[in-house]
N, C-alpha and C positions, 0 to 999 in steps of 0.2 A: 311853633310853640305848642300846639293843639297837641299834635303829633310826638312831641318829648314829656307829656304830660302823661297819656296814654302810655305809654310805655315806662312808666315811675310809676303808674295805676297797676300794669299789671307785674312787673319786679315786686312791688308791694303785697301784692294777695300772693304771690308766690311763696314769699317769703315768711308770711304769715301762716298759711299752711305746712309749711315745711318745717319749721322752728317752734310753733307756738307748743307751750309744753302741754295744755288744754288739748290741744290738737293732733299732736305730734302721734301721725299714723301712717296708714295705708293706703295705697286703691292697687290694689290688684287687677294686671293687667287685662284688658275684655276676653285675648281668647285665651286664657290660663285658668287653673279652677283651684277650686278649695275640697279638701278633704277634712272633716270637723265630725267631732262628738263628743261622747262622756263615756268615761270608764266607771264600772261600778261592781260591786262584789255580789258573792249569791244573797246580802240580805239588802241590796240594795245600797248602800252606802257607796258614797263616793272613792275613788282613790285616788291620791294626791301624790303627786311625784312617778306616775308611771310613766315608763319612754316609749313612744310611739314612733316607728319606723314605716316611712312609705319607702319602697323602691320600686322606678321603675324597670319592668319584667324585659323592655325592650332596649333599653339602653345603659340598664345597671344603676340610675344616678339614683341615689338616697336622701332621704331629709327626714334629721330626726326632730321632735318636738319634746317638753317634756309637760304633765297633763297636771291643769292650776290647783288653787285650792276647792274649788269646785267641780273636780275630777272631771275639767273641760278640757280639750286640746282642738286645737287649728293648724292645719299646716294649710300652706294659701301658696299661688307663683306657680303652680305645679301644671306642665306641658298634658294635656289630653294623654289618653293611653292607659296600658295594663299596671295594675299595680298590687303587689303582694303587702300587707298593712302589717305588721306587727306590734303588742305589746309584751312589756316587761317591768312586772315589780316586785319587790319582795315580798315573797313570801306565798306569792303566787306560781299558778304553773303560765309557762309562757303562749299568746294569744297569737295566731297567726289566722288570719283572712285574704286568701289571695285570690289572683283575677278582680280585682274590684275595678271596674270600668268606670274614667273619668274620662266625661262627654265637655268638649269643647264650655266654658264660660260657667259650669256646675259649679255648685254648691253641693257635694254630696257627704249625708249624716252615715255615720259609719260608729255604731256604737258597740261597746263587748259588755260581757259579764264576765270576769276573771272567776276562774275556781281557785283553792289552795294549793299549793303542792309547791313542788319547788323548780325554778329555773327550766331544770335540764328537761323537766317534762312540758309538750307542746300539746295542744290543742288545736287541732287547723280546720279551717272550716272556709271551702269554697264558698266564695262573696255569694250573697243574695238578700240582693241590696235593695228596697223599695223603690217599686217606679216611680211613686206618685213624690212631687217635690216637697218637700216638708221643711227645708233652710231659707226657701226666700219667697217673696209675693209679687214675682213677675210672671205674667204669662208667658211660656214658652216654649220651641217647641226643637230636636237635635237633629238633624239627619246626618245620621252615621254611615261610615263606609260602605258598611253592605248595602243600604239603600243605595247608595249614589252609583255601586258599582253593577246593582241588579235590576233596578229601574230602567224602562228605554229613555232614554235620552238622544232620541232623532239628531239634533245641531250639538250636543255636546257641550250642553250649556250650564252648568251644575244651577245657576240662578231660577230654571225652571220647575227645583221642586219646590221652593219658596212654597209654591203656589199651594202646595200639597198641606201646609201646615195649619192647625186650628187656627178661626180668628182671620185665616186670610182668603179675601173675595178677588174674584177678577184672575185673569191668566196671566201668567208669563209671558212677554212678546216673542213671536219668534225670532230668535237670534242666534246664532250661533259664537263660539268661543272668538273668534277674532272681532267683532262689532266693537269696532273703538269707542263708542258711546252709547253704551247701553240702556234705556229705559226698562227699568224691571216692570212695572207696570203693574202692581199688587196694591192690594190695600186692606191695613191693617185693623181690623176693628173702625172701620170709618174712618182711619184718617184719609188723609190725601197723598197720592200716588210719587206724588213732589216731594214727600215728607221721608221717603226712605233712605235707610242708611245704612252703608257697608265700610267694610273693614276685612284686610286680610292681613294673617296675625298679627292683627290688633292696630296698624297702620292704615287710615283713610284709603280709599279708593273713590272716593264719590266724585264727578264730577259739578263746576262749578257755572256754568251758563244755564244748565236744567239740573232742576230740579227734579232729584230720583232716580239721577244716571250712573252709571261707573265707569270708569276708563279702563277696567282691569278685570277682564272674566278669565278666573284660573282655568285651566284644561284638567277633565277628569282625573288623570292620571294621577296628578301634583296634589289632589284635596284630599285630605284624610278625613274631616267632616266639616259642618258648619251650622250654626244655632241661631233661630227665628225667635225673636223676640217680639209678642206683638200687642203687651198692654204691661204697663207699672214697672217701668225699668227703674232702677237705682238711679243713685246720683252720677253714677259714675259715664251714664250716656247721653251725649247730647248732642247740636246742633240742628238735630233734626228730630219730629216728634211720631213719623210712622214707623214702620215695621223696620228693625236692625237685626243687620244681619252680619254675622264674625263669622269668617269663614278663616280656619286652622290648614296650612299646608302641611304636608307630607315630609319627616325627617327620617335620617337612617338611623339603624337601629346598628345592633350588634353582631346581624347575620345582612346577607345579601340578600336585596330581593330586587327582582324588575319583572320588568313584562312587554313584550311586543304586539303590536296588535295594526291590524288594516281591516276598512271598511270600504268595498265596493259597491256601489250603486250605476244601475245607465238605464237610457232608453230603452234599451233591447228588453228590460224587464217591467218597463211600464207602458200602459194602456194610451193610446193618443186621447187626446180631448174632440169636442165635437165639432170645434171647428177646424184642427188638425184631419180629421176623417172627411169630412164634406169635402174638403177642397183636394181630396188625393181620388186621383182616378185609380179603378182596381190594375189597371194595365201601369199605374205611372214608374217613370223610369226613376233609377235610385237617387238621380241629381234631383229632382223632382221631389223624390220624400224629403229629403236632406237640407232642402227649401221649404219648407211646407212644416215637417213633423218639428216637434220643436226638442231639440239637443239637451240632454241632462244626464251628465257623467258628475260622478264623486266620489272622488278618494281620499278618506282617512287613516292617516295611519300615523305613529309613532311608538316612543319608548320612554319607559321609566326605569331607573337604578336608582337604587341606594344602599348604603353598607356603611360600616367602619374605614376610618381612614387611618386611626389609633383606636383600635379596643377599649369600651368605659369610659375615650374622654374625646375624643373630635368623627364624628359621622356628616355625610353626605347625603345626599339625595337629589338627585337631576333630574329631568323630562324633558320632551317634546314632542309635538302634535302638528303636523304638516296637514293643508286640505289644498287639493287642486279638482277645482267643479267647473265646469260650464253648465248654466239651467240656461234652456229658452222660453219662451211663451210664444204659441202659434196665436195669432188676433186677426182681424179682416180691417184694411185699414185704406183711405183714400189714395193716390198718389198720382201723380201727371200720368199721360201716357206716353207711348215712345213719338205717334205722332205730333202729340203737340210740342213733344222734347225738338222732332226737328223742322217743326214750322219755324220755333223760335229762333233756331240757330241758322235756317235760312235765310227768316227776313228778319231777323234784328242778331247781325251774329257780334255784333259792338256792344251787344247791351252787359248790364249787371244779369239781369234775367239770366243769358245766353251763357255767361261764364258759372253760376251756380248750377243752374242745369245738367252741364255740362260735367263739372267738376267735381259734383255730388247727387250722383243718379241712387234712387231709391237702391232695394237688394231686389226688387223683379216689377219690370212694368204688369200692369193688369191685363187680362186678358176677359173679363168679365166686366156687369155692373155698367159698358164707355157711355158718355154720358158725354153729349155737345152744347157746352153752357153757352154757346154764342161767339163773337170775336172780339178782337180786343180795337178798342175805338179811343182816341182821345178822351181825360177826365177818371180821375182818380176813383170815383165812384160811377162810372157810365159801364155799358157792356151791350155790344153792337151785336146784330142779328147771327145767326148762326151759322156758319162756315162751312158744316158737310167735316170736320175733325172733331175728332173725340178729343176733348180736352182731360177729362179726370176719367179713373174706375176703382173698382175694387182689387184687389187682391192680398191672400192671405199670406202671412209670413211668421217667420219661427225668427226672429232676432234672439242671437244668445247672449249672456252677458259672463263674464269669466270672473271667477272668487281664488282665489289661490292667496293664500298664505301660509306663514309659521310662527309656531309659538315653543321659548325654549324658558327653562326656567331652572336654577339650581338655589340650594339650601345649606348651608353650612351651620352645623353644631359644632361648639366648644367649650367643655369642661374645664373650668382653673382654679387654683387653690385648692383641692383636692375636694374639687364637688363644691366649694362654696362661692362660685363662679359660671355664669353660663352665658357664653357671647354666641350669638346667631343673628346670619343674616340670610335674606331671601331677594331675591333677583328674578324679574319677569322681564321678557321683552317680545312683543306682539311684534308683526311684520303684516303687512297687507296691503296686498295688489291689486284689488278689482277693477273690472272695466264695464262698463254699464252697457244695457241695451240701446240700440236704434236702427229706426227705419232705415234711414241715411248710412250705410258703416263707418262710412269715415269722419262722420260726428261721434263715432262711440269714445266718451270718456274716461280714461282712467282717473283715479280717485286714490293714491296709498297712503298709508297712515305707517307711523311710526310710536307706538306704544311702550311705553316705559314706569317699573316699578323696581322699588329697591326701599327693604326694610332693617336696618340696623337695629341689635337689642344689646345690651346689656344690662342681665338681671346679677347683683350679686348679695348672698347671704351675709347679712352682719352677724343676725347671732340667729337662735332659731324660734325669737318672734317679733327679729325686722328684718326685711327684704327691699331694697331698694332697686329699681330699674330706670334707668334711662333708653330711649331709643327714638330714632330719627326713622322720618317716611319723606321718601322723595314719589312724586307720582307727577308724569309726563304721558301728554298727549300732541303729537304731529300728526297735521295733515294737509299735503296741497294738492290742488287740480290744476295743471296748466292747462293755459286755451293753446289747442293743438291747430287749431285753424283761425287764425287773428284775420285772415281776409276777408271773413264771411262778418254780415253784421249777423243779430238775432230776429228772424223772421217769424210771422205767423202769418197763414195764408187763410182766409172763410173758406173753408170746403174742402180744406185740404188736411189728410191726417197728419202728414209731417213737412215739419216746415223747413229749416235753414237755421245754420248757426249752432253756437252750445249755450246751456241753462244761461240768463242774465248777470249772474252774479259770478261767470268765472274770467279770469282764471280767479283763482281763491289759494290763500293762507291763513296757519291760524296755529295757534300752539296754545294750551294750559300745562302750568305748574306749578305743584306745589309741593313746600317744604312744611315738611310736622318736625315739631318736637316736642318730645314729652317727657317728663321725671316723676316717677312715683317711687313714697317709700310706703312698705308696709310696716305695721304693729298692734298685736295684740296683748292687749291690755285688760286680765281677766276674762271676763264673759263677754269681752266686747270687739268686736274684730270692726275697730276703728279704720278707715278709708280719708287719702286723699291725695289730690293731683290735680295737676295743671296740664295745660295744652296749650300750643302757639302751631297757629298758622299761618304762614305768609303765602297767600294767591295770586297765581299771576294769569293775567289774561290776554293773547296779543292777537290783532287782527289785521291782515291785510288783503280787504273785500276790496272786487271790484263790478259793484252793482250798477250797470248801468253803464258804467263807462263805456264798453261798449254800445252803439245806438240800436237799439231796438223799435224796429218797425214794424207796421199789421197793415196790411192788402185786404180791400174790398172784395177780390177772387181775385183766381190765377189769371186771369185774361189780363187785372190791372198790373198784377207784377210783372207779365209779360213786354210791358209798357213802362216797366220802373217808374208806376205810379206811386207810391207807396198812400195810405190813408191817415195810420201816426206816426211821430217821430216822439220818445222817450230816451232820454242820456241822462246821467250823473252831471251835473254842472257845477263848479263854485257860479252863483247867479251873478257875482258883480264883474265876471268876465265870460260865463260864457263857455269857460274851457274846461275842458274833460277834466273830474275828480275823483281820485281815489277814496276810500273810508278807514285808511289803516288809524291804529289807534293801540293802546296798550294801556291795562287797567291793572292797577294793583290794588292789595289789601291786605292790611294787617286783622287776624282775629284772635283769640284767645279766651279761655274757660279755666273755671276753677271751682272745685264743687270739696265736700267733707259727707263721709256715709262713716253711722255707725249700726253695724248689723249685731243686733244686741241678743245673745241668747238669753233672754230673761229665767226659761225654766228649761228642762230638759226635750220639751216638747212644745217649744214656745218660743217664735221667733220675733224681733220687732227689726223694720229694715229703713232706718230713718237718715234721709238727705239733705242737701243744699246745694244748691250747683248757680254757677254765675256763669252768663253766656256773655259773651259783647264780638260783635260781628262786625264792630268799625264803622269807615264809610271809607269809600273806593278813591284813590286816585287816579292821576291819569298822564301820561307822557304821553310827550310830543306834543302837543296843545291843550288846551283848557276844555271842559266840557260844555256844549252846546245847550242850553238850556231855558225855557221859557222862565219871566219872570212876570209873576201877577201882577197889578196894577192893585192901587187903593181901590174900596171899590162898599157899598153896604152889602153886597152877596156877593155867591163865587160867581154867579151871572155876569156882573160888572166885574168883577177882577181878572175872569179870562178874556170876555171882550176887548177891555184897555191893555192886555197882557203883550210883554214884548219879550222878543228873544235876543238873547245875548249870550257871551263868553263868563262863566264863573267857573270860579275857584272848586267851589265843593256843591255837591247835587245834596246832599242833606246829612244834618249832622250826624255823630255817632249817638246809639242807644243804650246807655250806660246804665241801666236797672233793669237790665234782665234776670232777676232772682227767681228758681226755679225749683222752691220747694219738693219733697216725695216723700212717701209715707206708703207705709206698706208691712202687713205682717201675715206669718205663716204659724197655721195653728193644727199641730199633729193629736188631733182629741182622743186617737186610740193609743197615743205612744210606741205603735209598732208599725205606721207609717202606710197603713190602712185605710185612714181617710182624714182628710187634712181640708182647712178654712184655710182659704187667702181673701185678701183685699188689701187695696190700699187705694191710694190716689196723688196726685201730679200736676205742677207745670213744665209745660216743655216748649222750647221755643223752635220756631223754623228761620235757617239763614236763608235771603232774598238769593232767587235768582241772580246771576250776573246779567242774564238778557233785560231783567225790568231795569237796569239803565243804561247798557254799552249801545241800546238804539238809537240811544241819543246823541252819536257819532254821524247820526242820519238828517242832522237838526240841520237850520239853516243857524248862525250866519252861511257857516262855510263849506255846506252841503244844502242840493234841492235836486230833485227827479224832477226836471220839465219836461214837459211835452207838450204837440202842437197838434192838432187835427183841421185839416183841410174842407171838413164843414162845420167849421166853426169861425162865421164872418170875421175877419180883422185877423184872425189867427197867423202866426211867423209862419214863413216857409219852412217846407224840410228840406235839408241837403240830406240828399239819398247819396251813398258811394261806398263801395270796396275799402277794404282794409289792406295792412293792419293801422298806416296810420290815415288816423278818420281825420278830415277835419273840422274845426270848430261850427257848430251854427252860432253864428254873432247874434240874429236873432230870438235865442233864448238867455244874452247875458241879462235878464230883467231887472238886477239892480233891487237894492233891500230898501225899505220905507225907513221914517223915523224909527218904524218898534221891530228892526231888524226882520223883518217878513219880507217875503216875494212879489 
């Protein structure tokens, strides 16, 4: 009932936006701009009824406007890129401004002084347009193609120049273009790192477990720019309150263009490190470096096109970016040596010991460093005098770990109704293969992901001062690790740099998705370039961990593993039987927003940028079972109410927050009128959506989840059953069975 209520709440503000005649306006979409100003004669007066002509220079499309009684005009909805402005009124000569560059999310003032004359006579005058922003009171900042295309960008990461922009502290992480989940890792004017938020044209990318992530880093090629906003945004941006970032892809024009490109890198051109150099004799033979030096090859390369597919009314644009790398790291790390390898397979050739040894030998015993910790003697923590065998050494090694993927991505433009019509959609799909480093080779993991975006628009002109757009964002994120070796449990040895097994939490799956939808209309209504719009998001979050299930044990040293003494035993258990438990679980969410901006030209040189925005972020459900959740007790403090607190199965982890009202205020003040030097300020609320991690842990809760464990000195403590895989079985000794308050 909760549930059909919320969504009658938000059909209701929708539709209240959209219809209220009060209201009935605009939000132009994030990465589309506005071109605005006043026409006026050589004594200054206004003129009323002039036609104002944008076309763009790359694709031909046009929109004309005609200028109010305030010799104001707006055109708004308008794609980045070159644009030649014209006007035309009677009894003037006619005003032409071309090359006027509109930068992704702009607001730019573009004003004339008409002379007399007539018609047939032009005036043209290449743009030169004021840097400094004089239409709106956000901090912000563009980075345009050239930069993105002249700047190094090492990993190919376009999110790296963020970093580069006023207002923003901290680096870029390093990552490169295929990182399925990105932490940008900036911060804007002090906010929180958790707080940033992307968009590519104009559809969500952020991911939803962390905070500050994206599932979706375009590849150079595909980006034509993208704009940093990092203090007093409008109404029209929300969910999150740091740095936002729109990032505009690449469409074709009316000529062909592409480009090919590869980048090589390898060892053969870089310097070994110091522990790669120490450990190489000047005589060592090439098998010898090739063990030792540590491997790093990488190749990037692919291609861009774009062009017309019909001349003026449908263009294309494609890409893709292919990398195939192997990086190693040479380190000095512990590992058995060969003789204690065949002591063990001697005298205990039955053992678990004997079969991992055996079946997963380091990539080079030591030849340095042997060290004779003693023998192996009954007792899990005992270690008998010393034997005349090297048990452990050092030796150095280059473990490589392999990155290879691809990323493809196309663009469709379409012109309908001759220009009063523009449907585009855009298409990402990430691929990636890595396989990770280890001591052991035949623990190295692979990891691939499957990455997915796709952005549907349709923007269509009603007349030429409403604009309506709808459009749909799907964004997907795949990834799983199968356990390649299920025989092996998860080992850690004292004294030993690599142990046995793969990470505790594999094998592992997990998928995010989400569906956007959005409808905005535009309208301008005098001096007011009136805003608004909704949003619906539906999130999905699915997981199938398996932490623990595998038993993971830790050895006092190698002499006791030797003896398949083990010292702990940890597994995933349901406690009321005992037997191995997975943690799958699948979380969904409904959210939705709805905000009204009116960007008010008060005077000519005089901007006012006033908002409302309404967040509501819901509350999470959950399939396949109910959520795991502690419940307080009565209690006079929170002391006594977690004390008595018990856990249980409920419905819902905590209500929805239905008063998120998110006022903004902001104005821009041009005091020279020729855009010379300008006042801003304004101020804001802005809300941040929860992590999904601050409650999907709670999958981790007992009743029907608990990590036990046992240690062998710890008096009274269960026995461990030590054994091979893949199927383990049960210790009956950790089913412990829940109390009255659902606990262990």
């Amino acid at each position: 009932m909760r549930r059909v209520w919320r969504y009658m709440l938000a059909i209701g503000v929708i539709g209240l936006l959209s219809w209220s005649p009060a209201l009935k306006s605009a939000w132009a979409q994030q990465q589309l701009g506005t071109i605005q100003g006043t026409i006026v004669d050589p004594a200054g007066a206004v003129v009323v009824g002039a036609t104002i002509t944008a076309t763009n220079k790359d694709t031909g499309e046009t929109r004309t406007v005609v200028s109010n009684e305030n010799g104001f005009y707006r055109i708004v909805n308008l794609p980045p890129g070159r644009y030649d402005v014209s006007v035309e009124a009677k009894g003037f000569r006619r005003a032409l401004r071309t090359d006027v560059v509109l930068f992704v999310g702009a607001t730019l003032g573009v004003n004339f002084e008409l002379e007399p004359g007539v018609l047939e006579e032009v005036i043209e005058v290449t743009a030169s347009i004021a840097q400094l922003q004089t239409e709106k009171a956000d901090v912000s900042a563009v980075v345009e193609r050239k930069k993105i295309v002249e700047l190094p960008l090492q990993l190919r990461n376009v999110f790296q120049l963020a970093a580069l922009q006023p207002g923003i502290t901290g680096l870029a992480t390093g990552a490169d273009f295929l990182t399925p989940e990105y932490g940008i890792g900036i911060n804007a004017n002090g906010q929180r790192g958790s707080g940033n938020n992307a968009s590519l044209d104009g559809a969500s990318i952020n991911g939803n477990p962390w905070g500050g992530t994206v599932l979706m880093i375009p590849n150079v090629e595909s980006v034509q720019e993208f704009q940093v906003i990092t203090n007093n945004p409008s109404a029209e941006y929300g969910r999150n309150s740091g740095a936002i970032i729109s990032i505009v892809t690449k469409s074709g024009t009316n000529e062909f263009h592409g480009s090919v490109f590869f980048f090589h890198r390898n060892d053969n051109l870089r310097a070994l490190n110091i522990f790669a150099r120490g450990a190489l004799r000047r005589d060592a033979t090439k098998e010898e470096r090739q063990r030792v030096a540590p491997e790093f090859r990488r190749n990037d390369f692919g291609y861009s096109l774009g062009g017309p597919i019909r001349r003026d009314k449908t263009f294309f644009f494609t890409s893709y970016e292919g990398l195939r790398a192997a990086t190693g790291q040479a380190f000095v790390t512990t590992v058995e040596t060969k003789e204690f390898v065949d002591f063990v397979l001697r005298t205990r050739p039955n053992s678990i010991a004997a079969y991992l040894l055996k079946n997963f030998p380091p990539l080079a015993y030591p030849t340095t460093g042997l060290r004779d910790l003693g023998s192996p003697v009954p007792g899990a923590t005992q270690i008998g005098p010393p034997d005349g065998i090297p048990d452990v050494g050092s030796v150095t090694v280059a473990p490589s770990g392999v990155r290879n993927g691809d990323q493809v991505n196309i663009r469709i433009d379409h012109l309908l109704f001759g220009g009063n019509g523009r449907l585009r959609g855009t298409y990402y799909r990430t691929k990636l293969d890595p396989v990770d480093v280890a001591v052991r080779p035949k623990f190295r993991q692979p990891f691939p992901h499957r990455n997915q975006f796709l952005n549907l628009a349709y923007t269509h002109i009603i007349s030429p001062r409403t604009v309506n757009e709808f459009s749909f964002g799907y964004l997907r994120m795949y990834g799983r690790a199968p356990d390649l070796n299920p025989e092996s449990p998860t080992i850690t040895i004292t004294g030993l740099g690599a142990g046995f097994g793969t990470a505790f939490w594999m094998p592992i799956r997990f998928a995010q998705n989400v569906f956007e939808y959005k409808d905005t209309l535009t309208m301008n209504r005098g001096n007011h370039g009136l805003k608004a719009g909704f949003e619906i998001r539906r999130v999905q979050d699915n997981h199938d961990f398996h932490h623990w299930e595998r038993p993971n044990y830790t050895f006092n040293s190698i002499l006791n593993f030797a003896n398949d003494e083990p010292l702990t035993e940890l597994r995933a258990v349901d406690p009321m039987t005992g037997l191995a438990t997975g943690i799958s679980a699948g979380y969904r969410n409904f959210e939705f927003a709805a905000f009204i901006q009116d960007d008010w030209k008060v005077r000519r040189n005089f901007t006012l940028n006033i908002g409302l925005r309404y967040e509501n972020f819901g509350t999470p459900s959950k399939i396949g079972w109910k959520f795991q959740n502690i419940i307080y007790a009565p209690g006079t403090n929170v002391f006594e109410r977690i004390a008595n607190a018990r856990m249980a199965y409920v419905d819902q982890l905590y209500k929805s927050d239905n008063n998120n009202f998110a006022p903004r205020f902001g104005f821009a003040w041009d005091i020279t009128g020729q855009g010379k030097l300008v006042l801003r300020g304004g101020a804001g609320v802005s809300y941040n959506r929860l992590n999904n991690t601050v409650y999907t842990d709670e999958k981790m809760n007992p009743p029907r989840f608990a990590a036990a464990s046992t240690d062998v000195r710890t008096p009274g403590a269960p026995p461990i059953v030590y054994t091979l895989g893949p199927k383990y079985p049960p210790n009956p000794a950790l089913a412990r069975g829940l109390d009255e308050r659902g606990g262990i």
